[in-house]
C-alpha positions in Angstrom: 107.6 108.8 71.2 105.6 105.8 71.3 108.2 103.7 70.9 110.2 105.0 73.6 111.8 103.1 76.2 113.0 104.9 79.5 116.1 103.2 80.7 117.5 104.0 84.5 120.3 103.3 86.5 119.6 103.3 90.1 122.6 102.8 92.8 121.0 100.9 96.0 122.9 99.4 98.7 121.2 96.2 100.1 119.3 96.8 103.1 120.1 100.9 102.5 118.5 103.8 100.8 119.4 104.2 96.8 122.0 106.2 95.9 121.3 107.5 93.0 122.6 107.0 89.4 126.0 106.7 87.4 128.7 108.9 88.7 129.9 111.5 85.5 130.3 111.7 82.7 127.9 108.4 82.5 125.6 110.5 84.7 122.8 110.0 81.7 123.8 106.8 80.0 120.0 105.5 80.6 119.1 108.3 78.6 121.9 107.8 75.8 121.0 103.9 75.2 117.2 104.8 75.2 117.8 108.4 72.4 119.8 105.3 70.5 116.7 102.7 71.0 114.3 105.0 69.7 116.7 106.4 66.7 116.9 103.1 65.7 112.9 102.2 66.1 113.9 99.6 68.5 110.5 98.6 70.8 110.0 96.8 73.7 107.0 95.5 75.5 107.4 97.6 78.4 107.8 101.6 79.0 110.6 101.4 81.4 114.1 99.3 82.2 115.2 100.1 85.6 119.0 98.7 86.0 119.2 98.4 90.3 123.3 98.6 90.8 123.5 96.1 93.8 126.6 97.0 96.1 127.4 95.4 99.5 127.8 98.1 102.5 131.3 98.2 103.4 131.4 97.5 107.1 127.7 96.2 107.1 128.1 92.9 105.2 125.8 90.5 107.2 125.0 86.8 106.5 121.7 87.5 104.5 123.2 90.4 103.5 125.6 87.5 101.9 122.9 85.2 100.8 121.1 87.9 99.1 123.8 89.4 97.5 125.2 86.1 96.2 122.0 85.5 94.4 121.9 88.3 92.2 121.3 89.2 89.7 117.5 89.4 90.0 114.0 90.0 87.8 111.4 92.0 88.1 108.9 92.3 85.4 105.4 94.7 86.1 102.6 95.8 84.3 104.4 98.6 82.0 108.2 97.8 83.4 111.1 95.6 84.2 113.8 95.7 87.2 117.0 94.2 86.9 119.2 93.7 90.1 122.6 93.4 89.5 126.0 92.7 91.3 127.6 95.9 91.2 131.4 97.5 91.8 131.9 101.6 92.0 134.8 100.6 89.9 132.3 99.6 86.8 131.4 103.1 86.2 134.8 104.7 86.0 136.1 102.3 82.3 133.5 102.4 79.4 134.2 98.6 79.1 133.2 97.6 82.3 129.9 99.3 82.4 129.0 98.1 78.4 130.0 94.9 80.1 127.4 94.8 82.8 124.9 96.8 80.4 125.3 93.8 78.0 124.6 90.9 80.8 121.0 92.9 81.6 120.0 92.9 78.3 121.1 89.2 78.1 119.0 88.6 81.1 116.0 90.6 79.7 116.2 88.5 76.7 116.2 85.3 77.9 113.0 86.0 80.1 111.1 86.9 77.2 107.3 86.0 76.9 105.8 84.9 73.4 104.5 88.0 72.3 107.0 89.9 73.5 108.2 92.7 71.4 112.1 92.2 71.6 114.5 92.1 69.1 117.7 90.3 70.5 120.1 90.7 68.0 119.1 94.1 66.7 119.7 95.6 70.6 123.0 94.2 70.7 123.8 95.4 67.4 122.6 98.9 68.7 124.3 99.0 71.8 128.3 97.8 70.3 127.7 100.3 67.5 127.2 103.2 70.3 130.0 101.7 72.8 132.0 102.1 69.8 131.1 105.7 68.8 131.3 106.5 72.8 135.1 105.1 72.8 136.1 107.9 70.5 133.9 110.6 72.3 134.4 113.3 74.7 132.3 111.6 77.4 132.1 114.6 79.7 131.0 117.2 77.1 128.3 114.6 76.0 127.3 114.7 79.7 127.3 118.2 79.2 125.6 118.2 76.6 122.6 115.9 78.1 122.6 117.9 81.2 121.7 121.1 79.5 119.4 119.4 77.6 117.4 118.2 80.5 117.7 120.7 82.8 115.9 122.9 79.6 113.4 120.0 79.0 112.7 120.2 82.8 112.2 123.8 83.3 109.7 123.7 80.1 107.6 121.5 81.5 107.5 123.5 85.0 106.3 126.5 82.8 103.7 124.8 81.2 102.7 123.0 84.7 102.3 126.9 86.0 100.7 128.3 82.8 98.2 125.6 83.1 97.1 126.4 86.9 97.0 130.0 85.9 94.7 129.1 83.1 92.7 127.3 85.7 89.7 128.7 87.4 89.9 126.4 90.4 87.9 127.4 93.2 89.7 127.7 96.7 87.8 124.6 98.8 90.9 123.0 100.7 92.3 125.0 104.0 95.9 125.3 103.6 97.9 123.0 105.8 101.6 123.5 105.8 104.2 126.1 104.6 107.8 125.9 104.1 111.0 127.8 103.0 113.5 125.2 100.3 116.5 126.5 98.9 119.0 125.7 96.1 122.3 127.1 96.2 125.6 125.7 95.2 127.7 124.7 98.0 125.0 125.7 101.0 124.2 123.7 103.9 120.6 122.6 104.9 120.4 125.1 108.1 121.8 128.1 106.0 118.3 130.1 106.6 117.8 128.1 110.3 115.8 129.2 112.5 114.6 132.0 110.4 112.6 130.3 107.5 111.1 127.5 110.0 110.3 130.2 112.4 108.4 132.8 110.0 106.9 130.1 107.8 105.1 128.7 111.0 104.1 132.0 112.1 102.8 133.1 108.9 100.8 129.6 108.8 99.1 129.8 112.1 97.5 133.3 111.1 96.7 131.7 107.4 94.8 129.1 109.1 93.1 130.7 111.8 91.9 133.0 108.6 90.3 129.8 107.1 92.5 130.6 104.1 91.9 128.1 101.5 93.5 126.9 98.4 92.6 125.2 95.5 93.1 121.3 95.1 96.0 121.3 97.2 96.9 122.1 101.0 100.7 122.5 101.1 102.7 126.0 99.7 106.5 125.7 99.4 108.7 128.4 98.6 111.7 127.6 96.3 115.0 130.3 96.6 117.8 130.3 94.1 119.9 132.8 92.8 118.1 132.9 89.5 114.8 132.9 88.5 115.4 130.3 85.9 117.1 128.2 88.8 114.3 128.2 90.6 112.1 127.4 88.0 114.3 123.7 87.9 114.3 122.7 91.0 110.3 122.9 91.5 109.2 120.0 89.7 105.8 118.6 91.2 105.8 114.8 91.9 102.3 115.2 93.5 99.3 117.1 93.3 99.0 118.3 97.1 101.4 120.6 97.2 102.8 123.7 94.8 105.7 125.9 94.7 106.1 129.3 94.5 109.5 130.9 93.2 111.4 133.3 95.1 115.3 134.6 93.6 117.8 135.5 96.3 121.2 136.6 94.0 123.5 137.7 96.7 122.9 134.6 99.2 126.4 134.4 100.0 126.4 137.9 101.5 123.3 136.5 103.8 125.9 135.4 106.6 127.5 139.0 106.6 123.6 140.2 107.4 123.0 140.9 111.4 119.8 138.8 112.5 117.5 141.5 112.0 118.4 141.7 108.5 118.6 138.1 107.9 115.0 137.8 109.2 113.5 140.7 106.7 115.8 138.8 104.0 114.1 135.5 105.2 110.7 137.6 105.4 110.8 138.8 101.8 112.0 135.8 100.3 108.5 133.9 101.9 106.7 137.2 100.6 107.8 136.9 97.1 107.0 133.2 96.9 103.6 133.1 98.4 102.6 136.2 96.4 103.6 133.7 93.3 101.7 131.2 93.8 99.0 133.8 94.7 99.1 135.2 91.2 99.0 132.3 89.6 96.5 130.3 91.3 94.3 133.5 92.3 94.7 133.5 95.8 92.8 135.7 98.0 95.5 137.9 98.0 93.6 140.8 100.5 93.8 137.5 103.1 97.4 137.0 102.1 98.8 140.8 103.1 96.8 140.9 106.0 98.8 137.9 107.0 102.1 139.4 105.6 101.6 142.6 107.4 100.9 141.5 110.4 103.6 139.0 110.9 106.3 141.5 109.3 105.2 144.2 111.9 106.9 141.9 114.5 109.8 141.3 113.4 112.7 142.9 115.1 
């Protein structure tokens, strides 16, 4: 793994927020050119090759947006990674050609800003990446996206087991009061305000009598509760970027049938789902879970 170089594709419109990566099936192309790097023991100075797709905003397209535009492409080089800016058309990502074609002129680019010292060998990259545009040509491109989907998503939801088995290995002490608590869900094809006003409504309730209970947690201060229709789910969409917050897991199967629910119902659905997370992280972490159902029992008395 040492020799491992992580290679991403980020969409950004100038003067906008990014927009992600490659459309499918090149969805994971980073990925695909860095697996090929490291088969082939190819090493570079750095740990990471971000590739910034630069796109103008349609009806946005001011003078410096213009100027800055017209100056790509553009390099970055830090500590452990380089940034490429490029000039970039939605149209690239839907030929093979195309996109080997722009993946060719950043490597160009990264290759002729090379430091002595560098490690970075030039004609053994390029080798590497016609022999894999060439393989790719003949391949089903959207069961290789498959393929590196499922391979992910199983490499992510390992690590967010071992992440949990750690903190229940743990023996942290409970020193920080808890600060915020909130309701996320992951369903296919659901809105944002599918649980509104329930989750926001019970969540703040529940925290008010946490805190005026002094109940305290260990290293961190937020709780977030993640619903999905599978446990497993779940378990992939609550990856931790920091440290000050944690998620507890909560499976809601039926959430289509939710809507059907009168409100009472869709509150003690809400209710339970909140229960079943915080009673997770509780477990795991060692909550003081006699605090905890105090809490619970008192806020589900009055709901109606």
């Amino acid at each position: 793994m040492e020799n491992r170089v992580f290679i991403d594709f980020i969409k950004c419109e100038y003067g906008g927020a990014y927009g992600g990566g490659l459309d499918e099936p090149f969805r994971y192309m980073g990925r695909i050119i860095s697996d090929r790097f490291q088969s082939e023991n190819i090493e570079f100075s750095c740990k990471e090759i971000e590739i910034q797709l630069t796109f103008l905003k349609p009806n946005e397209k001011s003078e410096t947006d213009i100027n800055f535009y017209s100056k790509l492409p553009n390099y970055y080089r830090g500590k452990n990674m380089i940034r490429v800016s490029v000039p970039f058309s939605t149209e690239q990502e839907k030929d093979l050609s195309s996109l080997f074609q722009l993946i060719y002129k950043v490597f160009d680019i990264i290759a002729s800003k090379k430091k002595k010292g560098d490690v970075y060998d030039k004609e053994k990259i390029e080798s590497s990446l016609l022999k894999l545009e060439e393989e790719l040509k003949s391949a089903d491109l959207w069961e290789l996206n498959q393929k590196y989907e499922n391979l992910l998503r199983q490499k992510t939801i390992e690590r967010v087991k071992k992440e949990r088995e750690t903190r229940e290995q743990a023996n942290n002490e409970g020193k920080r009061l808890i600060y915020d608590l909130r309701l996320y869900y992951r369903f296919d094809n659901i809105g944002n305000l599918y649980f509104a006003p329930y989750d926001n409504r019970l969540c703040d309730r529940i925290l008010e009598k946490l805190r005026q209970r002094k109940f305290k947690l260990p290293g961190y201060s937020h709780l977030y509760v993640q619903v999905s229709d599978t446990f497993e789910n779940a378990l992939y969409h609550s990856v931790r970027a920091e440290n000050w917050f944690v998620y507890g897991l909560a499976v809601l199967e039926n959430y289509i049938d939710y809507e059907t629910k009168s409100e009472a119902e869709k509150q003690k659905i809400i209710f339970g789902l909140i229960k079943e997370g915080l009673h997770d992280i509780a477990k795991i972490d060692k909550l003081d879970v006699n605090v905890l159902n105090e809490v619970l029992d008192e806020v589900e008395k009055r709901i109606k």
